[in-house]
N, C-alpha and C positions, 0 to 999 in steps of 0.2 A: 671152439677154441677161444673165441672172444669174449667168451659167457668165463669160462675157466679163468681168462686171465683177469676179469673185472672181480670172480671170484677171490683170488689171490690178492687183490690189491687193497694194502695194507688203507690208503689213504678213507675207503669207504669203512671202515671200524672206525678210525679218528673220527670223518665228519658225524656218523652217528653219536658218535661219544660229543662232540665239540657241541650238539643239537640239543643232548641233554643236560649237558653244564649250564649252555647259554638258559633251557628253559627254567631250570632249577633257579639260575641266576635274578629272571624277571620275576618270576614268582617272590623272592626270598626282597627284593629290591623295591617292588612298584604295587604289586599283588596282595601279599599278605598285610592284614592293618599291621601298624596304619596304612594306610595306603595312598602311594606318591600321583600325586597329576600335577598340573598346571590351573594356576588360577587364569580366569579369564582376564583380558586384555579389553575388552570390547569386540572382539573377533566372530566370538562365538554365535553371534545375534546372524549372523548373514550365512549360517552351515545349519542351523539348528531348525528355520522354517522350511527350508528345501529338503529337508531329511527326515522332516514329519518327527523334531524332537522338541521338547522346549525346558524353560527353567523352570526348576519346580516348584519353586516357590518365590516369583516374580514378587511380591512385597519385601521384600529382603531388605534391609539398607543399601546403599551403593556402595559401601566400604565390605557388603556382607558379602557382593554379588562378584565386586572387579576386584582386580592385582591380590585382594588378599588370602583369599581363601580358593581352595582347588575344592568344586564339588563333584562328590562321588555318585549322588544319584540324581536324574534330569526326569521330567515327564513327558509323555507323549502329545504329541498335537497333531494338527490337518497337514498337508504337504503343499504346498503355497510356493509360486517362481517367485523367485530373485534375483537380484544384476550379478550376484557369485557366480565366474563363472571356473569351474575345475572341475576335474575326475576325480577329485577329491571326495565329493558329496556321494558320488556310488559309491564308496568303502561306507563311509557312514550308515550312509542310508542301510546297507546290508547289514551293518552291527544292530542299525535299530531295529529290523524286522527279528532276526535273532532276540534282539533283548526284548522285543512282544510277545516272541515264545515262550522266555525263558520266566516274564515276569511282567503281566500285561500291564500292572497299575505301575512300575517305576523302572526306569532303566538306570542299569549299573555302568559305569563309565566301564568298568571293566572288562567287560562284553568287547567296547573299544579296541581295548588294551589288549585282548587276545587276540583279536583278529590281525592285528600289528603285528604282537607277536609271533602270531603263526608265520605270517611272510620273514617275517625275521631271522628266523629259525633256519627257514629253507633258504636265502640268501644268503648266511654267513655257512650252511654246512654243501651250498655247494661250491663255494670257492672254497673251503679247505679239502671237498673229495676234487677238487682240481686244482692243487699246491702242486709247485711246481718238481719233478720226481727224476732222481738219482740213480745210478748203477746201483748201491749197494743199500740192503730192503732198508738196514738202520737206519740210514743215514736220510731218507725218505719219510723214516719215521719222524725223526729230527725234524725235519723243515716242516710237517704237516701239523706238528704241536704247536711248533715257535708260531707258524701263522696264526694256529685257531686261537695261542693265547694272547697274540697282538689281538686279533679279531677281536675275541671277547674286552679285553683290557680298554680297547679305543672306543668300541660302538654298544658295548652295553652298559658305557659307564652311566650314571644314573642323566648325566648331562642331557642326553640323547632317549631314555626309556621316559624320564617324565613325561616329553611331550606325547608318550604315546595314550595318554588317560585325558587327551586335553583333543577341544574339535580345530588346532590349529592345522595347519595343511601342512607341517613340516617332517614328519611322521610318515609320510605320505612319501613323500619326495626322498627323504633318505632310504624309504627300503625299497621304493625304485632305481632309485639311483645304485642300490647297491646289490639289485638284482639286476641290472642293466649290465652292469660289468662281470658280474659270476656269470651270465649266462652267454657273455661274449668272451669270455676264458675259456669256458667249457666248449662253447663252438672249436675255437682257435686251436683247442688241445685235444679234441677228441677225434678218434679213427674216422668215424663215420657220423658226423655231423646228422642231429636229426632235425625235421621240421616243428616239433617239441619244443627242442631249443630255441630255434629261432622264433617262434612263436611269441618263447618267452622275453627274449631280445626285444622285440619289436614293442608290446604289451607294453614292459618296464620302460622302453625308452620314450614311449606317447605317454605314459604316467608319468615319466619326469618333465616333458615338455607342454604337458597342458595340467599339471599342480597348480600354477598359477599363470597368468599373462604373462609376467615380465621372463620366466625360461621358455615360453614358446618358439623362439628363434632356435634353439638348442637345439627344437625337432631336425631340422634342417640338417644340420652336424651328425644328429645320430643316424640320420637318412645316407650320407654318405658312406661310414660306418657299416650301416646293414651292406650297400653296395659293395663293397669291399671285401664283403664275405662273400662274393659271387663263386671265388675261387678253389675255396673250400671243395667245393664237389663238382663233376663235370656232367649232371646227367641233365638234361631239359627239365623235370619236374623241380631242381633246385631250383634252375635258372627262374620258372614261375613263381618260386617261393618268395625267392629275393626283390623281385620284381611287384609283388604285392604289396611285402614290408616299406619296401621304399615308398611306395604313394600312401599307402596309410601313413608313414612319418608325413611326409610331405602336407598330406592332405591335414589330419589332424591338425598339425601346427599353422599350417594357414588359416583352417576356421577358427582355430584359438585367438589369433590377432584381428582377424574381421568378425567375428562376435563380439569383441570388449565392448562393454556398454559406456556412453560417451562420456558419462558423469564420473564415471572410475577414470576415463581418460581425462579429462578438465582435473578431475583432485589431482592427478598425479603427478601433471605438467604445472598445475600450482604449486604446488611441491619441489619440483625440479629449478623453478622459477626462482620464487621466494625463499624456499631453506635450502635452497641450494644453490645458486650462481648467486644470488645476492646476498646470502648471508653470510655474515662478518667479510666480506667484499669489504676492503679498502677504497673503491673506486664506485660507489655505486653509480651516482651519476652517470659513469661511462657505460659500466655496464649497462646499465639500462637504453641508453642509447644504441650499443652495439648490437641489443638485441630489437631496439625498436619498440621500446615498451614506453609509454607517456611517461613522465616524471612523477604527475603525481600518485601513481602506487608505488612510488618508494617509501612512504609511513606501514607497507605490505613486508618487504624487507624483514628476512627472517624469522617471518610468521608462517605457521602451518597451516593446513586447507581445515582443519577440523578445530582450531581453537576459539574463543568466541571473544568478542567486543575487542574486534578487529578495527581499527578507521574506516575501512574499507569491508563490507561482506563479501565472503568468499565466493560468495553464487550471485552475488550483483550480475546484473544482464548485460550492464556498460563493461563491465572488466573481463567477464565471458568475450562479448563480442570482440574487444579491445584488445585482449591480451589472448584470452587463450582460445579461442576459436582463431586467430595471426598464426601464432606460436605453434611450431611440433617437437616432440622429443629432440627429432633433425637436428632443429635450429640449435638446441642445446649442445650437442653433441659438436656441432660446426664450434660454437664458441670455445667449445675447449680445448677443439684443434688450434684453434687460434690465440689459448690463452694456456698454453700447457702448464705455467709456473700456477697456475688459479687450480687449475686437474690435478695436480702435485698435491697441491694443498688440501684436495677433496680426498685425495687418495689417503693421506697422512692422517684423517679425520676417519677414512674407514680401518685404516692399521691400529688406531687405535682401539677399536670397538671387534677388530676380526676374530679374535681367539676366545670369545665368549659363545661355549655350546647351547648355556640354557642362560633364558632372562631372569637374571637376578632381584628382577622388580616384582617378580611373581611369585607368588605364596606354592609351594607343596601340599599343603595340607588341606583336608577337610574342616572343616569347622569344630564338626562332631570330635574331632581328634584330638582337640582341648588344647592344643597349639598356639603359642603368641598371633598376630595376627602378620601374617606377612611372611612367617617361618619357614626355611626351604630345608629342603633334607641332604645332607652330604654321607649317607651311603653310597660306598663306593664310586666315590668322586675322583679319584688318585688324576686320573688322566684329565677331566675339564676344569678344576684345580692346578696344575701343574701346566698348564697350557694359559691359565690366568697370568701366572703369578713369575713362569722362566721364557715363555715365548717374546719373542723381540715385538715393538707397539710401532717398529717406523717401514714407511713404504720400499725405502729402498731395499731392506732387506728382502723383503716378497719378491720384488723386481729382481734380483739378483738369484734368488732362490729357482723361479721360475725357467729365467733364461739357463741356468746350469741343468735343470731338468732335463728341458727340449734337447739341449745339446749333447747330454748324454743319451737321451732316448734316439734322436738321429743318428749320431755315428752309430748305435745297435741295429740301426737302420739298416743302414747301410754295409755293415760289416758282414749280415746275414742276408741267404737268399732263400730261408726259408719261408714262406707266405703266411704260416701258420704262428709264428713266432713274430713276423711281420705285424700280423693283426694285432697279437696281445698287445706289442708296442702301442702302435696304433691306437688302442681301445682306452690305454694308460694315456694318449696326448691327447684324446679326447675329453678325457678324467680335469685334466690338468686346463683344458681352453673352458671346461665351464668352470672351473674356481676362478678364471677369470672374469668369465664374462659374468659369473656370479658376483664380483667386486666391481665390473665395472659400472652394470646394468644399473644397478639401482643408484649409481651416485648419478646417473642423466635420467633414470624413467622418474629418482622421488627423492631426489636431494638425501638429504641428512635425516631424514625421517624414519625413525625407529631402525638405523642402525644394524645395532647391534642383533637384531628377530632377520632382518634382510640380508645378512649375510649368513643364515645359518649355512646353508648350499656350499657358502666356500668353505666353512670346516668341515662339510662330510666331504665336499672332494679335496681339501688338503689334509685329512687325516688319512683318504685311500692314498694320494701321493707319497704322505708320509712311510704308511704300512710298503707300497710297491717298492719303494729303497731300501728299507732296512730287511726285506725279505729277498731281496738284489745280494746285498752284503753278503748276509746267511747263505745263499746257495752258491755266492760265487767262491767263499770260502771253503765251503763243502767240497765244492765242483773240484778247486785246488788238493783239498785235501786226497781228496779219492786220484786225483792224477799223480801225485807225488808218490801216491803208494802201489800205482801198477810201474811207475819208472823203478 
């Protein structure tokens, strides 16, 4: 009976259908030459030894090699550690053995680029085969297109597909992130919850929280989250199931933050320091006091851990000892409790930089592609265009946006006593605390430092926030519709 009725349901034709637009889409977008990546940043150097890849033609100029040019094909090297630490480097690494197979002297960024896309594919078509579904089949049909073509319109725009040809970690973390929540939809909304699912739940949410250090703490949240799901089902084998997931979250995101290697910690807390509580500070002196830093590294003031012919070097032993071996994130974070009008001010410095999908500093193209040097490509840009150019640049707005969220998602709360509908909430204000703590974290873990790359996180979870409201509207409108016409 349950097979017949999954048979009948219209929504698995759409996500099929929603799988092959989307693939047609990257193909037609990223895939076919020319073909769209991301220039290197300097990034690339700390993914490409641990993944057994390298440049492949290291004499390059440095205007050949960084920001301006996206290269399409890398060479192979030895597999050598480094202080990188993410789950990141396992997707890579898997693309590079694939691309040994497919082409032992050169590997195609592309290779990348499909293996991205493949989890892509299956992340956007199983939230549309679990669009949320109506009494009458049409009207079911309605809301399953309206999502997949938000779906497609926000997260295949090229904003978001560039970086999948590129070895930044962000690629990564968005189609975790946006398997993390399809597949806690699906739990929340299906008869019989399988261990599959949750599987997948669990998987996507330890990808999202060990991408990089600074969302490790997120494990935590999605550990609760899994908890939550206890309820779903009442047999003892679930209760084991939930009970695994939870200390994998746990477990995972704790070694994530006691691995960080110290030196990643020292740059970052320089950062937090100097381009961050001290820069463009009106009060330096004070500040520097409040946090108990010597006077004389204020000619440090607003300088980065990585630029050179500093007054002071960055890795000096005296200012190690002095400052940042004293100094923790903590101490940062305390001062801001204690200087909110300075955090205001940090915030208003990320509002500005928030609604940029891709870095506009980085070249598109290949070289071979005969491209100005620098040149990005606006194929199907509509939506990270338009999020440029009409989204609001000040904090208060975020602040206000947010708290109306929560408070519509609580009274939903509250109004229902279904546990299942309970969770979707739930899974949505989980969505919504890491677009926070995605803006909050890097203005204490790395000041002002690249910005606008450090908050991608908060636009893939404010464009799922965006997408869960306006597919709110659509089905309560529907919902309306369809009761109007049984009265």
């Amino acid at each position: 009976m349950l097979k017949d009725q999954e048979a009948r349901d219209i929504r698995k034709i759409i996500a099929w259908g929603t799988g092959i637009v989307a693939s047609a889409l990257i193909i037609g977008v990223i895939i076919i030459s020319p073909v769209i990546g991301l220039a290197d940043s300097g990034d690339f150097g700390r993914v490409l030894g641990v993944t057994g890849l390298a440049v492949l033609d290291p004499k390059q100029s440095y205007d050949e090699l960084y920001f301006n040019y996206a290269h399409q094909h890398f060479g192979y090297g030895g597999y050598s550690l480094g202080g990188y630490i993410s789950t990141h480097v396992i997707l890579v690494a898997v693309a590079g053995l694939i691309g040994r197979v497919i082409n032992g002297e050169v590997f195609d960024i592309r290779v990348l680029g499909v293996c991205y896309s493949v989890l892509f594919v299956w992340a956007i078509t199983l939230l549309v085969r679990n669009a949320p579904e109506v009494k009458r089949r049409s009207n079911t049909i309605i809301i399953a297109v309206i999502l997949a073509l938000s779906l497609l319109f926000v997260f295949a725009d090229i904003g978001y597909l560039a970086y999948f040809q590129s070895f930044f970690g962000e690629p990564y973390a968005l189609i975790a992130m946006l398997l993390m929540v399809a597949s806690a939809i699906a739990l929340a909304t299906s008869t019989y919850p399988t261990g599959k699912l949750l599987a997948l739940f669990v998987i996507a949410a330890l990808a999202v929280a060990t991408s990089k250090i600074q969302n490790a703490p997120l494990g935590f949240v999605f550990a609760v989250l899994a908890w939550r799901m206890i309820g779903l089902r009442n047999d003892r084998k679930w209760r084991r199931q939930i009970g695994t997931g939870v200390a994998v979250l746990v477990i995972g995101s704790a070694l994530m933050i006691i691995v960080a290697p110290d030196r990643l910690k020292n740059a970052n807390l320089y950062q937090s320091i100097f381009y961050g509580v001290l820069k463009d500070s009106p009060h330096i002196a004070q500040d520097m006091t409040d946090l108990g830093i010597p006077k004389k590294y204020a000619v440090l003031a607003g300088t980065n851990y990585f630029q050179k012919d500093t007054a002071i070097a960055q890795r000096d032993a005296v200012l190690r000892q002095e400052v940042l071996e004293k100094l923790s994130h903590k101490d940062i974070a305390v001062y801001y409790l204690r200087h909110p009008s300075r955090f205001m001010q940090k915030l208003d410095r990320a509002a500005e930089n928030s609604m940029f999908i891709r870095p506009y500093y980085l070249g598109n193209y290949d070289q071979a592609a005969g491209k100005r040097s620098g040149a990005i490509s606006y194929t199907y840009s509509g939506w990270s265009q338009w999020k440029v150019k009409y989204m609001p640049h000040n904090s208060m707005w975020y602040i206000g946006w947010f708290l109306a969220y929560y408070a519509v998602l609580g009274a939903l709360w509250l109004r229902t006593k279904s546990r299942r509908f309970r969770l979707s909430l739930e899974t949505m204000a989980v969505v919504a605390l890491a677009a926070i703590f995605s803006c909050v974290v890097p203005l204490i873990g790395d000041g002002e430092a690249d910005l606008g790359k450090h908050l991608f996180m908060f636009n893939v979870c404010f464009d799922m926030i965006g997408i869960s409201v306006f597919m709110s509207l659509v089905y309560g409108l529907i919902w309306l519709v369809e009761q109007r016409a049984r009265s």
